[in-house]
N, C-alpha and C positions, 0 to 999 in steps of 0.2 A: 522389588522396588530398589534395590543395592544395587543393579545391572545398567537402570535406567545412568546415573548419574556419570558413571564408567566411560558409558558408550557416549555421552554428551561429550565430555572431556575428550575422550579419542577423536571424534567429529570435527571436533573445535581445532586440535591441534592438528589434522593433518589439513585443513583450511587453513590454518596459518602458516604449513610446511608450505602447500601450493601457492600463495600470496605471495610468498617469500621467493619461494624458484622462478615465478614468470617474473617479479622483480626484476633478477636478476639480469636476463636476459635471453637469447640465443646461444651467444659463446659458451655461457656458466652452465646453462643446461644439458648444453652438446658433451661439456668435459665430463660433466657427472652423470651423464647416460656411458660414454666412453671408461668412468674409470669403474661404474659397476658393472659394466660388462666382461674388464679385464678382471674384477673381481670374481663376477661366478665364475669365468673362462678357471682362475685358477684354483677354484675348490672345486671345481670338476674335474681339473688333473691331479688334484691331490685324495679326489675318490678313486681314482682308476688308479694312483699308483701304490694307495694301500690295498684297491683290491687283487692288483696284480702282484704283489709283494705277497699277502696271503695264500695267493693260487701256488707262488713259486717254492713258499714255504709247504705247505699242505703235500706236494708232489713229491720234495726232496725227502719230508717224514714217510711219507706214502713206500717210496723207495729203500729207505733204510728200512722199515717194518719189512716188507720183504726178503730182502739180503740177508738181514741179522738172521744166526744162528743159535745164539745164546740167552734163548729165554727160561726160565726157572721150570715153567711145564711144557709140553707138547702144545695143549692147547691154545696157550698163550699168542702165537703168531696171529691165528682166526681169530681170539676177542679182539686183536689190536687193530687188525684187516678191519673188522667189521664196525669196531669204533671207530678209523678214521672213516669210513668212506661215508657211515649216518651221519655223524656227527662235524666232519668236514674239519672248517679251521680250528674249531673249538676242540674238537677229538686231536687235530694235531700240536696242539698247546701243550694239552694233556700229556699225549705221548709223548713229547720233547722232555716235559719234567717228567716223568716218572720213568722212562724207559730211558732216553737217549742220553738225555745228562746224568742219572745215574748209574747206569751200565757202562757209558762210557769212563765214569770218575772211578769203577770198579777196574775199567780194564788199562789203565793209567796205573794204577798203586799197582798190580801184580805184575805191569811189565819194569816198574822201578825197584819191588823185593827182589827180583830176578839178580842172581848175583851175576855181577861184568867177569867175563874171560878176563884171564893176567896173558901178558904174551911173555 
């Protein structure tokens, strides 16, 4: 019985959206078909550029898992393989924080303890 009263209300007001719009005219109609077009147009380049953005991240982790040398076990390189490729952008999140930013901040301090030649 709570649904009924909802849906009347919802009825009602897009009757009085359409009432309003043919009001208006041609011209006002044409702009606002025109500017929510140019609106999906642009959150559908803003889904492709975070999905592409994603991919380009996911590939570059993808790569450094490979290359890297210095992980704490042997088997370490195949769990991270296999975590990025199931788990995809989420796996390479992951990896960034746990592996790449911290390995990296590791191999940062031991090349700054390194004492500088004197000439």
């Amino acid at each position: 019985m709570n649904r009924l009263p909802k849906l009347f209300v919802l009825l009602l007001g897009s009757l009085v959206f359409l009432s309003e719009v043919s009001a208006m005219g041609p011209v006002e109609v044409g702009s606002i078909l025109v500017a929510s077009f140019i609106g999906i147009l642009l959150f559908w380049f803003f889904i492709f550029f975070i999905v592409f953005a994603g991919a380009i991240f996911w590939v570059w982790m993808f790569i450094d898992c490979l290359t890297r040398e210095n992980y704490r076990e042997q088997n370490d390189k195949v769990v991270w393989v296999i975590v990025l490729l199931l788990a995809s952008f989420l796996g390479a999140i992951i990896y960034y924080f746990f592996i790449k930013r911290k390995l990296g901040v590791k191999q940062v301090r031991k090349r700054d303890k390194k004492p500088k030649k004197r000439r």
